[in-house]
Wavefront OBJ file of the C-alpha trace (Angstrom):
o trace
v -26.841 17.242 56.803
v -28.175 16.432 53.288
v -27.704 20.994 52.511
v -24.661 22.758 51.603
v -24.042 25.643 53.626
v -22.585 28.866 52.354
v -19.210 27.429 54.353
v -18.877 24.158 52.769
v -19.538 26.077 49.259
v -16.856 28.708 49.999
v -14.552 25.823 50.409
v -15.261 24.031 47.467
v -14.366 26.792 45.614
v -11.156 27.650 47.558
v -10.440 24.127 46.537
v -11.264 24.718 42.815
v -8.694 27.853 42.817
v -6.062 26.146 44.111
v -6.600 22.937 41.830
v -6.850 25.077 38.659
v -5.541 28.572 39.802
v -6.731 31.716 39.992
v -6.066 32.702 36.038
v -7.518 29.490 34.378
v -10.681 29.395 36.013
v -12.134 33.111 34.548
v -11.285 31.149 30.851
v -12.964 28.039 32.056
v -15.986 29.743 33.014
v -16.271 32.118 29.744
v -15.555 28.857 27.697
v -18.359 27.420 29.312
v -20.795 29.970 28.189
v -19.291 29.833 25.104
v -20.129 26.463 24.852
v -24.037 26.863 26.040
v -24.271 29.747 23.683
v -23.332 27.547 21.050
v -25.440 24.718 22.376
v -28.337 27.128 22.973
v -28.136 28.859 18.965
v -27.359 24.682 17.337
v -31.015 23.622 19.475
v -32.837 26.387 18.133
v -31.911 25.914 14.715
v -32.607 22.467 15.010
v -36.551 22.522 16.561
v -36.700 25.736 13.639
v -35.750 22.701 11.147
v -38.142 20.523 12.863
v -41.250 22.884 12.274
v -40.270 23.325 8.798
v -40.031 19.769 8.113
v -43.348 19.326 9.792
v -45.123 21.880 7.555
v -43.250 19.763 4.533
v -44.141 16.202 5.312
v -47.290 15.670 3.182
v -45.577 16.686 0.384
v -42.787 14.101 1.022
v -45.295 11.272 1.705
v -46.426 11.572 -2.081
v -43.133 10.258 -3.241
v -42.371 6.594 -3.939
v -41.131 4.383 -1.723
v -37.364 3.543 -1.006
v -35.991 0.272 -1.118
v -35.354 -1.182 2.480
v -32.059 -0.752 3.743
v -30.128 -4.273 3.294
v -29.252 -5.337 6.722
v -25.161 -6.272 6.404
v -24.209 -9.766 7.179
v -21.384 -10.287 9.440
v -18.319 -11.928 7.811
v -16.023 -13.969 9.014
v -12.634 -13.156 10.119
v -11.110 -15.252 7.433
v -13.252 -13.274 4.824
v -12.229 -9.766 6.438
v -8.866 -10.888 6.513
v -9.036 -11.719 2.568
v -10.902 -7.944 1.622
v -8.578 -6.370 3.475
v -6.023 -7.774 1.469
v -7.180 -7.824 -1.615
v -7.725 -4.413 -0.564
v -3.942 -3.862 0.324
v -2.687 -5.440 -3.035
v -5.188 -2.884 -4.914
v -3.547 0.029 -3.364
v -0.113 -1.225 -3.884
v 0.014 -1.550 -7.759
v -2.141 1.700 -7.811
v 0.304 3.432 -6.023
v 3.642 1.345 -8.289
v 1.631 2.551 -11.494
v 1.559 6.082 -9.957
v 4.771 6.234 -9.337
v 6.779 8.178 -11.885
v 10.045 6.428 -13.445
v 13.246 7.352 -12.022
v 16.104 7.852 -14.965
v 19.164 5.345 -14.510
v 22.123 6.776 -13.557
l 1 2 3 4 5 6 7 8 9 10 11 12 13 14 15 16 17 18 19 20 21 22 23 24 25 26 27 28 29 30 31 32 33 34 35 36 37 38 39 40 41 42 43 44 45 46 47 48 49 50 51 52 53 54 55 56 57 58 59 60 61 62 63 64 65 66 67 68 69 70 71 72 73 74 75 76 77 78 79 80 81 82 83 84 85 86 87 88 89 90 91 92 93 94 95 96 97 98 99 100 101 102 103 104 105
């Protein structure tokens, strides 16, 4: 009970043709490859970067240390509130000092 057989298979995919149609599943399936190609090329370039890196990294422990990252503190809503518009004003007489003069008519 816990197997497919080729029976329940075949109707799974008479299922999937009449859910999606005959036409859209051909460009499902070659925009599926297209995706693992993709996939495929992006993971190899990646573990390519990683041995290069790897052959680099004494050379990059002789540098001088960073400065921790600061760790942001949570504000409060009132204090959001107040950024966001100071913020707002900011962008407001920027954009009244952009704008150019209209002649009076």
């Amino acid at each position: 009970m816990g197997e497919l057989s080729p029976w329940h298979w075949l109707i799974v995919a008479a299922v999937f043709v009449m859910l999606f149609g005959a036409k859209r599943l051909p460009d499902a399936a070659r925009s599926v490859g297209q995706s693992l190609r993709i996939f495929k090329h992006e993971a190899s370039k990646l573990r390519d970067d990683e041995e290069i890196a790897g052959t680099e990294r004494p050379a990059a422990a002789v540098q001088s240390p960073q400065e921790p990252p600061t760790i942001p503190v949570a504000l409060s809503v009132e204090d959001q509130a107040r950024r966001l518009e100071e913020q707002a004003a900011a962008l407001r007489a920027q954009a009244v000092a952009e704008r150019p003069e209209r002649p009076n008519t």
